[in-house]
C-alpha positions as CSV (number, residue, x, y, z in Angstrom):
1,X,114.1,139.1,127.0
2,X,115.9,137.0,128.8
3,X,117.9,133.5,127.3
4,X,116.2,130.1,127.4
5,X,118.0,126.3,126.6
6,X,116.9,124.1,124.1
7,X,117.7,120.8,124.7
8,X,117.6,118.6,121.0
9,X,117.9,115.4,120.1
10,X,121.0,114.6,117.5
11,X,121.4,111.6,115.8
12,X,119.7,108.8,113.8
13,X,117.9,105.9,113.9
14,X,121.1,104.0,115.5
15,X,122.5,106.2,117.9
16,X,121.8,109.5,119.4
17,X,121.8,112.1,122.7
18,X,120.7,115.8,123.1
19,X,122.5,118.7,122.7
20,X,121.8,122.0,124.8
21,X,121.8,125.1,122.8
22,X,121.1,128.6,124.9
23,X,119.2,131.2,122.5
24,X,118.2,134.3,123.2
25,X,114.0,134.9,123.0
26,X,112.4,137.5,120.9
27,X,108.7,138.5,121.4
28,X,106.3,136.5,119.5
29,X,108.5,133.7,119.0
30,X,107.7,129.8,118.8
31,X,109.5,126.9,119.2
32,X,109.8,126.5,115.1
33,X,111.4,129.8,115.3
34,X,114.0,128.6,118.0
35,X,115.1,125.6,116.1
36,X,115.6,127.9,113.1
37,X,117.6,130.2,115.2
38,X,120.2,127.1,116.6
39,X,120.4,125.8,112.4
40,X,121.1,129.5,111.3
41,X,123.7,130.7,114.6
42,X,125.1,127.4,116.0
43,X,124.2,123.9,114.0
44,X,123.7,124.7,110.2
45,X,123.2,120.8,109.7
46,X,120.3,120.3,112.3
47,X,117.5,118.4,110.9
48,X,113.9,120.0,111.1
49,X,110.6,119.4,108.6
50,X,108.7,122.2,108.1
51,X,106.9,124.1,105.1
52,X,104.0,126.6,105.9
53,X,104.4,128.1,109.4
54,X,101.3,128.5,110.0
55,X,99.7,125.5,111.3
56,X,98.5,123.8,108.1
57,X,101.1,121.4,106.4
58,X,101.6,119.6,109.4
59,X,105.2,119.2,108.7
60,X,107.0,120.5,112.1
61,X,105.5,117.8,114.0
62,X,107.9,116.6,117.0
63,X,107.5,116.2,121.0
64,X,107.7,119.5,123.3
65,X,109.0,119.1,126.7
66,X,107.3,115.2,126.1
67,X,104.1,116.3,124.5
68,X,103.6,116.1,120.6
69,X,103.5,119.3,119.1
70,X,103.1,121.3,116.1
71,X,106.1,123.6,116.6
72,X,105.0,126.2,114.4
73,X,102.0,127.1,117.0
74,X,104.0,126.2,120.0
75,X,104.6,129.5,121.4
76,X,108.0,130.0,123.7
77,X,106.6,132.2,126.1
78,X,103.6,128.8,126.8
79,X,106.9,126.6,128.0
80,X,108.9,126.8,131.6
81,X,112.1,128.9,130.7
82,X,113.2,128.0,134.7
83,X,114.7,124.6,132.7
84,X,115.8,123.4,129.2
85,X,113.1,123.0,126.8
86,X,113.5,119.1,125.5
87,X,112.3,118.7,121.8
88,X,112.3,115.3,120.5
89,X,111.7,113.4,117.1
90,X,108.0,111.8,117.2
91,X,108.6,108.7,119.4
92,X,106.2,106.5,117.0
93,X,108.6,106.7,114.0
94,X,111.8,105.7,113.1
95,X,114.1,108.7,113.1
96,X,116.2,109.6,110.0
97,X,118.2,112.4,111.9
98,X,117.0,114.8,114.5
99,X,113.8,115.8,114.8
100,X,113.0,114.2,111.1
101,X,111.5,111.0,111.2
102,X,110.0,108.7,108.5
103,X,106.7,108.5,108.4
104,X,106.1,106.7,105.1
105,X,104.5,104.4,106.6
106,X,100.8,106.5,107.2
107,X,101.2,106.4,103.2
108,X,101.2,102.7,102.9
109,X,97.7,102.8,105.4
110,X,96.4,105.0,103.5
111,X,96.6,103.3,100.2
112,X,94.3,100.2,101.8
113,X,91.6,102.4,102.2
114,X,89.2,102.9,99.1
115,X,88.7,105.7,98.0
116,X,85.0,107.4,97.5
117,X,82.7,105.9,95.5
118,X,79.3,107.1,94.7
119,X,76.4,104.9,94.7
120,X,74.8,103.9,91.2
121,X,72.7,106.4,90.0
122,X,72.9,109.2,92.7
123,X,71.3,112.8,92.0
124,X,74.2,114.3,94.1
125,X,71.7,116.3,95.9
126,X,72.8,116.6,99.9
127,X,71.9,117.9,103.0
128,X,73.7,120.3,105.0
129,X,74.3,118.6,108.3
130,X,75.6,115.7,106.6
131,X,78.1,118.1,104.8
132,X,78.9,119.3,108.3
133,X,79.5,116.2,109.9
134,X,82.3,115.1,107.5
135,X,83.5,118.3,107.0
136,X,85.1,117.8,110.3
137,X,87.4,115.1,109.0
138,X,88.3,116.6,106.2
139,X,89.7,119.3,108.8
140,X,92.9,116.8,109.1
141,X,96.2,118.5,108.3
142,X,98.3,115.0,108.7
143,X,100.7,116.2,111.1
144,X,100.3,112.4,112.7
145,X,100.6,113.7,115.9
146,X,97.4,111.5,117.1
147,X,99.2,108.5,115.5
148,X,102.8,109.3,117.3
149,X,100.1,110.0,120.9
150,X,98.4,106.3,119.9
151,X,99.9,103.6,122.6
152,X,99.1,100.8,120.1
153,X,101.5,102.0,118.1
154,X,103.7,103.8,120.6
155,X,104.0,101.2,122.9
156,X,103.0,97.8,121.2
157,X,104.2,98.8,118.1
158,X,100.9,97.5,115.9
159,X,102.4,99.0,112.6
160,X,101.8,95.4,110.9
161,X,97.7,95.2,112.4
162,X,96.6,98.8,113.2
163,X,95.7,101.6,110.9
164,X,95.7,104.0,114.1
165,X,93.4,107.5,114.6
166,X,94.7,109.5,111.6
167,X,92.6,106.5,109.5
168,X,90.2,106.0,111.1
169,X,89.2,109.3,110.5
170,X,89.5,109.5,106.6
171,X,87.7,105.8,106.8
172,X,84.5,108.3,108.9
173,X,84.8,110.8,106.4
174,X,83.7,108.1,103.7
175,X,81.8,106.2,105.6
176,X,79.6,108.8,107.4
177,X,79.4,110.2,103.5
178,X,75.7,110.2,102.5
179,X,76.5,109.5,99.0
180,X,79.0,106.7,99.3
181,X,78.5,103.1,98.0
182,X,81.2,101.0,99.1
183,X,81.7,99.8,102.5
184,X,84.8,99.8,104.6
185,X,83.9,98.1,107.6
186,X,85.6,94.9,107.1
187,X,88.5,96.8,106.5
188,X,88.0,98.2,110.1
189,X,87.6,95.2,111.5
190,X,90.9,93.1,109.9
191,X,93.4,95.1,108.4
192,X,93.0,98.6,110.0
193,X,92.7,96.6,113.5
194,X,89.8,99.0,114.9
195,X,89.5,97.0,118.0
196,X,92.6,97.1,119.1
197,X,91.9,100.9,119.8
198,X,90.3,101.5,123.6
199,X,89.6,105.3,123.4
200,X,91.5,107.1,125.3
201,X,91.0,109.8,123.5
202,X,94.4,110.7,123.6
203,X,94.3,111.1,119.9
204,X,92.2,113.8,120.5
205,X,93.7,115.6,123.1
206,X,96.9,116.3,120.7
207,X,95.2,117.2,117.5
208,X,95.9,120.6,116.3
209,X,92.8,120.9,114.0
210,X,90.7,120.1,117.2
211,X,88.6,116.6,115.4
212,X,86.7,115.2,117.5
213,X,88.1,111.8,116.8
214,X,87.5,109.3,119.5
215,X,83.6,110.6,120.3
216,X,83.3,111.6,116.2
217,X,84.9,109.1,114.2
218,X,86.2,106.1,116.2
219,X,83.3,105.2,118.5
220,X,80.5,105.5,115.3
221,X,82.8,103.3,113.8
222,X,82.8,100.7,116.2
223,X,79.5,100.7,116.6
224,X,79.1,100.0,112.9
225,X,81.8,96.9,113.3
226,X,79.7,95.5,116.6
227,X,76.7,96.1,114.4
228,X,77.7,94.3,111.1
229,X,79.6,91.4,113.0
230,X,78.1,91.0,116.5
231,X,74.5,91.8,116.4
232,X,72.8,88.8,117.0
233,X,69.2,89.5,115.1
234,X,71.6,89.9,111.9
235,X,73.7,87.1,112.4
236,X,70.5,85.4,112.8
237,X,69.3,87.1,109.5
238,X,72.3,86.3,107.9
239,X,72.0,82.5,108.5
240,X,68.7,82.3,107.5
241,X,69.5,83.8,104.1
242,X,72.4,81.8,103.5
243,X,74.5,85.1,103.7
């Protein structure tokens, strides 16, 4: 098997350049492996997040010769070997060093959005294709790759006024929730910024767990927004009622 370069980011949230490291590849191997290789044989203090290996913790999350990746199912033999292979922290996020970046703030979203809450004086009894339909969100391993692939928060930096698609998707898995009381679609509309999203569905293009988000959870959402705020027979309802 012939040698390939990595080409790694190294440094912090100040200051920083790549480094180009040549390894040698082994059959099977993926780009997790690789960086594991350069910390064990060249640079024992390189920086890399990762727990299962297998494609569930989302931990490994970075950016793969400029796409967002999980690295654990990045396979080397997928990449060009003709040129370095660039890996890069997650562009979205404020880098701590290397390829680990801080991504408390998903946790600080996440806490604005309450939690399920049964209606008063459910049976709990179900049907099946509603148990399917949310059981795709529920699919979502956090790796925030659709939130590091979101230009609102890539480019225009809407931390303070945009929940981006990793939300939106727990917010579908409650609302779309037969047996739910509360509703979140205020929420949506203020805080979490839904408009501000114009589906390009690059969220889902990037996600690992293959969610459906845009066409699943973000579009059904805005129609519930455009319906609750915009709809003109309710607003007309609304006034009537005093409401």
């Amino acid at each position: 098997m012939p040698n390939v370069v990595l080409r790694i980011f190294r440094g912090d949230r100040d200051s920083g350049k790549t480094a180009d490291y040549e390894i040698p590849l082994t059959p099977g191997m993926v780009v997790l492996d690789a960086l594991h290789y350069v910390q064990k044989h060249q640079s024992p203090d390189l920086a890399v997040r990762w727990n299962c290996k297998a494609g569930k913790c989302g931990s490994c999350s970075a950016e793969v010769n400029g796409r967002p990746r999980l690295t654990c199912k990045t396979r080397m033999d997928s990449l060009p070997h003709d040129k370095p292979i660039t890996i890069l922290p997650m562009k979205s996020f404020p880098v701590i060093k290397d390829l680990v970046t801080d991504v408390s703030w998903n946790y600080k979203v996440n806490k604005k959005i309450p939690a399920f809450k049964p209606r008063p004086g459910t049976d709990w009894r179900i049907m099946q294709e509603d148990v399917d339909r949310v059981q795709e969100f529920r699919k979502c391993i956090e790796c925030f790759l659709c939130q590091n692939v979101c230009h609102v928060l890539r480019e225009h930096d809407k931390h303070d006024s945009f929940g981006g698609p990793r939300f939106f998707v727990r917010v579908a898995a409650l609302e779309m929730h037969p047996l739910d009381g509360l509703s979140r679609v205020g929420l949506l509309k203020s805080e979490l910024g839904l408009g501000l999203c114009n589906i390009t569905k690059c969220c889902t293009e990037v996600c690992p767990e293959e969610i459906h988000i845009t066409d699943n959870a973000i579009i059904p959402l805005k129609e519930r927004v455009v319906d609750e705020y915009y709809d003109p027979v309710l607003r007309l309802v609304r006034k009537i009622r005093g409401t």
